[in-house]
Each structure stands twice: as structure tokens, then as C-alpha cells.
C-alpha positions in Angstrom: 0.0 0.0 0.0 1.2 3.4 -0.8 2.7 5.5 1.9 0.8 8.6 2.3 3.4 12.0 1.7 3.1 15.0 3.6 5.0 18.2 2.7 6.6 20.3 6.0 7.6 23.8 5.1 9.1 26.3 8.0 12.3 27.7 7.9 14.1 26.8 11.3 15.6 23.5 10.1 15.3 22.0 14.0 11.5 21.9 13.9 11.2 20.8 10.0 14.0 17.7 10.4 12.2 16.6 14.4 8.5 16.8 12.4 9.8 14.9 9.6 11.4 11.8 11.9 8.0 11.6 13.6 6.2 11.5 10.7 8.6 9.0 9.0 9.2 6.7 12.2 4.7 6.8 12.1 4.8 5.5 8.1 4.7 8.5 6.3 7.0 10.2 3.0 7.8 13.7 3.7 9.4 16.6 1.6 10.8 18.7 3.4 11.0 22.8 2.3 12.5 25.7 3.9 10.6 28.0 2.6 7.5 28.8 0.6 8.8 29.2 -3.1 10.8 25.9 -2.6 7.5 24.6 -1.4 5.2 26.0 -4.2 7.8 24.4 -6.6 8.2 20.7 -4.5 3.9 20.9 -4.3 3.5 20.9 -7.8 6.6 18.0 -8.3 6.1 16.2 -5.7 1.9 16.1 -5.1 1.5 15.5 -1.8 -1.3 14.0 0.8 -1.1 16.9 3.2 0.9 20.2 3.8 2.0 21.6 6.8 2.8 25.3 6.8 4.9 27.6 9.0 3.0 30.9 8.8 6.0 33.1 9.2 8.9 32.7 7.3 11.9 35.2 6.2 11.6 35.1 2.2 9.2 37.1 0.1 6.2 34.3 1.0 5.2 33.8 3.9 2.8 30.6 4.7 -0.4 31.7 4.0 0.4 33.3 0.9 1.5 29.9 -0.2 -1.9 28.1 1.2 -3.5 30.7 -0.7 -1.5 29.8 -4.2 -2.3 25.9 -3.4 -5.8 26.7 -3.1 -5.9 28.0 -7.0 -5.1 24.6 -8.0 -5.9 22.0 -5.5 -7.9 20.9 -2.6 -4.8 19.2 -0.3 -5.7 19.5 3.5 -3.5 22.3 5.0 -2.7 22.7 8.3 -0.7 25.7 9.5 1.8 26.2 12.1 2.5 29.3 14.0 4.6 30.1 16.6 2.3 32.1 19.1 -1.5 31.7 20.5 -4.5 31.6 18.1 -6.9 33.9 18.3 -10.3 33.7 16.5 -9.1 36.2 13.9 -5.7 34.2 13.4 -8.4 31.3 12.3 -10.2 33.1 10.4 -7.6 34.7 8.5 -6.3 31.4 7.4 -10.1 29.5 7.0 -9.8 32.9 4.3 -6.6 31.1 2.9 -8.2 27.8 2.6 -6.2 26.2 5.7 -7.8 23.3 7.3 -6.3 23.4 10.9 -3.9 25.0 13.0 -1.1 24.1 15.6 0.7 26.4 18.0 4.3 25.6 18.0 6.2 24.3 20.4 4.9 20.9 18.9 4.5 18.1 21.1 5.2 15.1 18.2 2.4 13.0 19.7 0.0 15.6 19.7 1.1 16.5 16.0 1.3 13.4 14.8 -2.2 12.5 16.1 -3.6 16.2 14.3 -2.0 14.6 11.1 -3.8 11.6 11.3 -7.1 13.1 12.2 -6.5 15.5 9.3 -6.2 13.0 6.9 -8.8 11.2 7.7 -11.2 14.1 7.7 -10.0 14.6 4.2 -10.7 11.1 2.8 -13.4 9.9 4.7 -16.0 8.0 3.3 -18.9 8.4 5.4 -22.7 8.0 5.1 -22.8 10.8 2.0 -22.6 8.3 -1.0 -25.8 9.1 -2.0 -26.7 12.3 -0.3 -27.6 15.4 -2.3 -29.4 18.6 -2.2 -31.0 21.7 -4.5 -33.0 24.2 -3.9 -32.0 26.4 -7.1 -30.1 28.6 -5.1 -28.0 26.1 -3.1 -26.7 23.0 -5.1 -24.5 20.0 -2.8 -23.3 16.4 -4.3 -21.9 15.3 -1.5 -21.0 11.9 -2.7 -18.8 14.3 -6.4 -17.9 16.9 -3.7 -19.2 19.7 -5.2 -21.4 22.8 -4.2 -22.6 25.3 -6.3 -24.4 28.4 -5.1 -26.4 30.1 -7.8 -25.0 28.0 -10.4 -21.4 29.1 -9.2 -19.3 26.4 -8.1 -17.6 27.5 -4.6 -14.8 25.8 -2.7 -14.6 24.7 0.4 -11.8 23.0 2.5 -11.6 19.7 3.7 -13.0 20.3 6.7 -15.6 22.9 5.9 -16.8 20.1 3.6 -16.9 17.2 6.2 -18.5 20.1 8.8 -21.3 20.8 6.2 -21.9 16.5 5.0 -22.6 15.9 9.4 -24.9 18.7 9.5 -26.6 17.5 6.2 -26.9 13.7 7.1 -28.7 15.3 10.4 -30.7 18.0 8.5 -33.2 19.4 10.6 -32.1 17.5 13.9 -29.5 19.8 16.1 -26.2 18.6 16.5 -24.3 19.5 19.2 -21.2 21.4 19.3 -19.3 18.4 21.1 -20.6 15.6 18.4 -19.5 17.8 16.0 -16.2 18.1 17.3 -15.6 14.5 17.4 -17.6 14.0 14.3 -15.7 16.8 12.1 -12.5 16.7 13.8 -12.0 13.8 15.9 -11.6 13.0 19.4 -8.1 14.7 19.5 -10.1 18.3 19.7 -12.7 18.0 22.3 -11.1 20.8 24.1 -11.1 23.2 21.3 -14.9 24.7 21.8 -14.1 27.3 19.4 -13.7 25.7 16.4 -17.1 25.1 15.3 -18.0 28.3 16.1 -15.4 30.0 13.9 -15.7 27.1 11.1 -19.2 27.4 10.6 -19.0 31.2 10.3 -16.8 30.8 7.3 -18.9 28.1 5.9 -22.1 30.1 6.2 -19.8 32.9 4.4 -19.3 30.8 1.5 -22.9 29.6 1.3 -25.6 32.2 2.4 -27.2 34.5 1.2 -27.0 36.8 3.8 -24.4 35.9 6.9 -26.1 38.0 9.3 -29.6 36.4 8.7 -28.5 33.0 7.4 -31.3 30.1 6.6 -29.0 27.2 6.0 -27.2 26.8 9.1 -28.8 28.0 11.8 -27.5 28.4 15.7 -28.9 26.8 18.8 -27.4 28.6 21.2 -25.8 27.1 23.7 -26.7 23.5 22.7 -25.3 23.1 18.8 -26.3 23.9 15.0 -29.0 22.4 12.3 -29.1 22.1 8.4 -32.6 23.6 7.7 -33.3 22.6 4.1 -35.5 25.7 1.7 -37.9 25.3 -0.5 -37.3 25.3 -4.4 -36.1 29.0 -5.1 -38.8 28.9 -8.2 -41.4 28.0 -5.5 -43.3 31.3 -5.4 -46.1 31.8 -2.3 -49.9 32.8 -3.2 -51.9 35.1 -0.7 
């Protein structure tokens, strides 16, 4: 069976060749880059599963300039590293880059190697969506071709913002709660980040609403979870 490859890029050679030896020692091929045009060049070369990006880094491109260049071309999970606290906004900012996760450096290798794996799997999951689609005319999702369109214009989303929107469609109408999404979307290894769904479904609702600030798709429970509320046909017009 094919080893899966995953691409580290961050410039201080000490954290790129210890993340690399994990991820080797665990079964995976890794390219390593020291910064991000040597990494734009190995991504297109070398194809890999997953890339993991320092956010800051000397040259002329830093690490979410490069997610952003990746995200022309492909949909490769991205998770970014950076090297103080994340805030909402840092999130956000890179959920605007098309990153899929982020990890505060110093690493721990077991809690990196496990963020990796749960990464991946969010990526390449094949769960209960084979058949599961959904158009109203305005909002268009295959879940099982991975596409969604919103008034006939495809729009992208992220590995995770797609696995975030196939739970709450497999549960459409029926709250889930913030916690089963958590271990749903992202896997046991985040129960204790409470402010990811919050900040992941405000970017998904960006990409798919009409209107964020009075959205119809995804709607809050507060304090308990979200819901997929499915619209009628956008042709459907009402009678009085």
C-alpha cells in the first residue's frame, strides 16, 4: 500500500527535520521545504497528501500566501503552524486562505502526529454521503462528487468545511451539538477546542448564504449546537 506523503515547510531546520522523523518513524513520505517558493515548486513536483505550513517565514512568502496559491489549483488539507496563541481572527484569516487546521508551535510530536492523522482522515473519509444530495435552485450540494454550487457558481470549500457541512446534512433538521460535531468533524483529539465550530461554521455560512447576518441554512442553537434547515425550491413562489 502506498505511503501517504506529507509536505513540512518552515524555515528553522530544528523543527522541520524533528516533524519529519516523527512523521517518518509513524509511516509517512515527507518533503521537506525551507521555505515557501521551494515549497510551491516541490507541491506541484512532488503532489503531496497533506501540507503543513509555518506561517512566518523570512523570504518574500510567507505561509499563508502559499496556502493561498495551493488553493488555486488543489484541494490538499492544510494545516498551519505558527509560533504564538491563536486567536479567532488568526483562524479566520487562514479559513480565508483555505487552511484546514492550525497548531501552535512548540509541537509536542504526539499531539502533531495524532492532528495529522485526524486531518487526513477528515480529508478522505468516506462516510454515510454516497448518495446524499441537495438543490433548492439557489443552493446546489453532491456530497458523494464533492461539489457545491451556489447560484449555479461552483464554490470551494476546505476539507473540513466540507466534512463540517456533509454531518450537519446527514442530520438536516435535527441539532447537533457542538461536542458531536467536534468528534464528528475533527476527531476526538479536539474536544477541548470549543471554538472551532463556532469559527468554522461562520466561514462556511460565508461561502454559502445568502446573507451571513440572517442565514437560513445553518442555523445556531445557542448554547446546545447547530441544524441544516433545508429551503424550498427557489422557483417556489407563495400565493396570498
Amino acid at each position: 500500500m502506498k505511503s501517504m506523503k506529507v509536505m513540512i515547510v518552515d524555515d528553522e531546520p530544528a523543527i522541520r527535520d524533528a516533524l519529519g522523523r516523527k512523521l517518518k518513524r509513524d509511516g509517512f513520505d515527507t518533503v521537506l521545504c525551507r521555505d515557501g517558493l521551494e515549497a510551491l515548486r516541490a507541491f506541484h513536483s512532488e503532489r503531496p497528501d497533506l501540507v503543513i505550513l509555518d506561517i512566518v517565514m523570512p523570504e518574500s512568502m510567507d505561509g499563508l500566501t502559499v496556502c493561498r496559491r495551493i488553493r488555486e489549483v488543489a484541494d490538499t488539507p492544510v494545516m498551519m503552524l505558527s509560533a504564538q496563541a491563536v486567536t479567532e481572527d488568526d483562524i479566520i484569516e487562514g479559513l480565508q486562505c483555505g487552511a484546514d487546521e492550525y497548531l501552535i508551535k512548540p509541537v509536542r510530536l504526539n499531539e502533531f502526529a495524532a492532528r495529522v492523522q485526524a486531518l487526513l482522515r477528515r480529508a478522505n473519509m468516506a462516510t454515510n454521503e454516497a448518495e446524499l444530495r441537495y438543490d433548492d435552485g439557489y443552493l446546489s450540494i453532491d456530497l458523494h462528487r464533492r461539489h457545491v454550487h451556489v447560484s449555479n457558481r461552483k464554490v470551494h470549500l476546505t476539507p473540513t468545511e466540507f466534512k463540517l457541512l456533509a454531518v450537519l446534512m446527514e442530520n438536516a433538521g435535527r441539532v447537533v451539538p457542538q461536542r458531536d460535531l467536534l468528534e464528528q468533524v475533527w476527531g476526538r483529539e479536539y474536544m477541548d477546542d470549543v471554538y472551532y465550530p463556532r469559527v468554522y461554521i461562520s466561514q462556511l455560512r460565508r461561502k454559502i448564504e445568502r446573507d451571513v447576518t440572517n442565514p437560513v441554512y445553518i442555523l445556531t442553537e445557542h448554547r446546545i449546537g447547530y441544524r441544516f434547515e433545508k429551503q424550498p425550491p427557489a422557483s417556489m413562489s407563495v400565493v396570498i
